[in-house]
C-alpha positions, 0 to 999 in steps of 0.5 A, a space after each residue: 337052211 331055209 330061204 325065204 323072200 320078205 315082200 313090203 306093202 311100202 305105202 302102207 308102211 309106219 316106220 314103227 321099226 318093230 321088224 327091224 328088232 324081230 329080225 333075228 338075222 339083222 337084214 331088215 332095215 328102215 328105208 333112210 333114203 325112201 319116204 312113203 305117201 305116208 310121209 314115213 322111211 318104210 322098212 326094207 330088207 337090206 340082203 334078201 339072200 339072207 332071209 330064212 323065212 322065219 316071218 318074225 317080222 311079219 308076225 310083229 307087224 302091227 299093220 300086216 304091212 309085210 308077207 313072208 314066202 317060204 321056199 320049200 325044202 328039196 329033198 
């Protein structure tokens, strides 16, 4: 299976949630205990071992907040 690694733009972040439901492995998660300097939770991923790097999250990103990195494979 693929890894990836999610990186967040935190402060950039508005809480919108739509990476949460994107997320077909259910590892991102809004930030309960963290508020931004934009006064909202931002989005974090909750087991970044479980990433596959399919960048849905990034993809429903209305604030291009989010950036995946995809490990190559190894033959």
């Amino acid at each position: 299976m693929a890894k990836g690694k999610i990186t967040f733009n935190e402060d950039q972040c508005k809480g919108c949630g739509l990476c949460v439901t994107a997320c077909p492995v259910k590892i991102v998660e809004m930030n309960e205990k963290k508020i931004n300097s934009r006064g909202y939770h931002p989005a974090h991923v909750s087991e970044p071992d479980k990433c596959t790097g399919c960048a849905n999250c990034a993809i429903m990103c209305p604030d291009v907040v989010i950036t995946v990195y995809r490990e190559a494979k190894k033959d």
